[in-house]
C-alpha positions as CSV (number, residue, x, y, z in Angstrom):
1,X,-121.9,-41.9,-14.6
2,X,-122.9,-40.4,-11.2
3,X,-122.0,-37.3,-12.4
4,X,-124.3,-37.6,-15.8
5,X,-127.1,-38.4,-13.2
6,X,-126.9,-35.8,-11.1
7,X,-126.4,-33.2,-13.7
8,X,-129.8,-34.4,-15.5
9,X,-131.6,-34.9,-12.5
10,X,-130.6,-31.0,-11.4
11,X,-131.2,-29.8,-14.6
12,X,-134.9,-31.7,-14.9
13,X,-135.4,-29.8,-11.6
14,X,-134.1,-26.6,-11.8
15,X,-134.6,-25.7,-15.9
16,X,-138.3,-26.6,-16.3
17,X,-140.8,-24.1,-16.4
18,X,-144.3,-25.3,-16.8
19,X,-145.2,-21.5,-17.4
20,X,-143.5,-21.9,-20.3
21,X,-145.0,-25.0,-21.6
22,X,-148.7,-24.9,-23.0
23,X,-149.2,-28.9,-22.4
24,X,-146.9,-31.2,-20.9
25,X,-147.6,-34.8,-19.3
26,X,-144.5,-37.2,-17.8
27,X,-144.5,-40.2,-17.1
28,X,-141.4,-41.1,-15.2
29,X,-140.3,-44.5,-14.1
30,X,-140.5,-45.6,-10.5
31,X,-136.4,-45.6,-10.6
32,X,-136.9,-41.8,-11.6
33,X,-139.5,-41.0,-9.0
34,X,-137.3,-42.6,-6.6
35,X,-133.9,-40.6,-7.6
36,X,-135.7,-37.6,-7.1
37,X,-137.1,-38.1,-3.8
38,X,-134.1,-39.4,-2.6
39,X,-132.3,-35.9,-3.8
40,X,-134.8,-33.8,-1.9
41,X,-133.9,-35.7,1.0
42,X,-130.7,-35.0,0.6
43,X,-131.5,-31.9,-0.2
44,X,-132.9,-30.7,3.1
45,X,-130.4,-33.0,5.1
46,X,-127.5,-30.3,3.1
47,X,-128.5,-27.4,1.3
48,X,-125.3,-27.6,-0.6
49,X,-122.8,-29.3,-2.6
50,X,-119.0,-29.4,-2.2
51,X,-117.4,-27.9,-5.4
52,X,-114.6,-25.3,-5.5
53,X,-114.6,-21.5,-5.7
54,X,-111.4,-19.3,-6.9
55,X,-110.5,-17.1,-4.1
56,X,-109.0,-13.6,-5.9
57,X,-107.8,-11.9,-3.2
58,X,-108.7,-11.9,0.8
59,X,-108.1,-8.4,3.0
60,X,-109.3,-7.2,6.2
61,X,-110.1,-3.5,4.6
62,X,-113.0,-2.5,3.0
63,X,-111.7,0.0,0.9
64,X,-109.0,-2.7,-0.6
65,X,-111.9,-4.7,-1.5
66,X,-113.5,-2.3,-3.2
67,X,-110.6,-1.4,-5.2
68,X,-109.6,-5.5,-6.1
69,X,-113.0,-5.6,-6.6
70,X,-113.1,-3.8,-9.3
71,X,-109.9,-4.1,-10.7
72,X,-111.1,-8.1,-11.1
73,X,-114.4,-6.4,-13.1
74,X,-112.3,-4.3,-15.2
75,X,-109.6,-7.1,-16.0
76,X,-112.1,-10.3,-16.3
77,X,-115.7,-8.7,-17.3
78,X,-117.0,-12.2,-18.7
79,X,-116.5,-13.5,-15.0
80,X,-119.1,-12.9,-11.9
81,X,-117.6,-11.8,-8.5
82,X,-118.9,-11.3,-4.9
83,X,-117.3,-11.1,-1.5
84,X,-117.8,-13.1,1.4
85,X,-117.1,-11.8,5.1
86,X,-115.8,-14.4,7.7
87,X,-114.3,-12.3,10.4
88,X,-112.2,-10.7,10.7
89,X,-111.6,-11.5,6.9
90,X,-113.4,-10.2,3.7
91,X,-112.7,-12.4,0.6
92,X,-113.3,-12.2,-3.3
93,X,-114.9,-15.5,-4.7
94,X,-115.5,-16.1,-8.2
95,X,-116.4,-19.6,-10.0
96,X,-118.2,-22.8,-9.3
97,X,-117.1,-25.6,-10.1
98,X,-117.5,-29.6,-9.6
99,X,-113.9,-30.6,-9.8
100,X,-110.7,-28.9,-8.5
101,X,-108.9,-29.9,-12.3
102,X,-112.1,-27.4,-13.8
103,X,-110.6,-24.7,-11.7
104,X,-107.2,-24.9,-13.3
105,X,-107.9,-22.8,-16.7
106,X,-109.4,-20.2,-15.0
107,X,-107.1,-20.1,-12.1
108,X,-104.1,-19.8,-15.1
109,X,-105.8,-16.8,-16.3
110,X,-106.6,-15.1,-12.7
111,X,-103.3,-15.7,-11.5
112,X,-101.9,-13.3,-14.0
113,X,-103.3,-10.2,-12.9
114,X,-103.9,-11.6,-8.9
115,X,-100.7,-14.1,-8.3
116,X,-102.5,-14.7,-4.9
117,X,-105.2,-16.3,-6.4
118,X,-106.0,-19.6,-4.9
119,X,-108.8,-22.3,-5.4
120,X,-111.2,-23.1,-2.4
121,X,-113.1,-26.5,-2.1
122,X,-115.9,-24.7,-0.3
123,X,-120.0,-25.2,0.3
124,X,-122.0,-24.0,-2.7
125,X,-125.7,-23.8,-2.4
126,X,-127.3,-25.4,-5.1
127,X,-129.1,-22.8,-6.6
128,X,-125.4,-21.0,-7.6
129,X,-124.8,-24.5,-9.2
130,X,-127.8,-24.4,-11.1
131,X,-127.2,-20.9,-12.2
132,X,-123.7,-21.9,-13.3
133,X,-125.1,-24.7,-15.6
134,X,-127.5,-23.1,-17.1
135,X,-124.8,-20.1,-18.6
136,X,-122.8,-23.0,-19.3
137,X,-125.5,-25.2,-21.5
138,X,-126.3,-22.1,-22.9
139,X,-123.2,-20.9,-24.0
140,X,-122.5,-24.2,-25.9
């Protein structure tokens, strides 16, 4: 149930664009105005949210990150990638997820090209989950 609430209270904030919409009045309930205060409080208390991230691979070279780099592109086009440096390492995240269980299927599939592959319960800024739910409600 928690998880049904925040998921429409993030989507109600991130997928609405009055641009878009040529008249629009809401009305919200005092319990609705007061879940979304309270999540922009949160909000700027932690600019994130726990979830997990698949790491491919982790090196300390450039030019091997490059290479897995795109070797991840070319095996797994349908899946976004970007490094992260945390000295002295470079790493190769790709995913977001809510639960470590989500991460499993895609971890299956990663781990046959990249048997290093490990999942990471890391910070994720909420804007990447927003992103990430959006491609998802659209591809159903």
């Amino acid at each position: 149930m928690a998880r049904f609430l925040f998921l429409s209270i993030l989507s109600l904030l991130f997928f609405f664009n009055p641009s878009n919409a040529q008249h629009l009045d809401v009305h919200a309930s005092s319990g609705v105005e007061k879940a979304r205060e309270a999540f922009f409080y949160v909000k700027e208390e932690r600019p994130f949210v726990r979830g997990w991230r698949i790491v491919i691979a982790i090196t300390r070279e450039r030019r091997d990150l490059d290479r897995l780099e795109r070797e991840f592109r070319r095996s797994f086009p349908e899946m976004n990638s970007e490094w992260v440096f945390q000295d002295p390492f470079f790493r190769i995240l790709t995913g977001t997820y809510f639960d470590r269980w989500d991460t499993l299927e895609d971890l299956r599939k990663i781990r046959k090209e990249f048997p290093g592959a490990f999942e990471m319960n890391t910070n994720i800024p909420y804007e990447t989950f927003a992103d990430h739910l959006k491609r998802v409600l659209e591809d159903e």
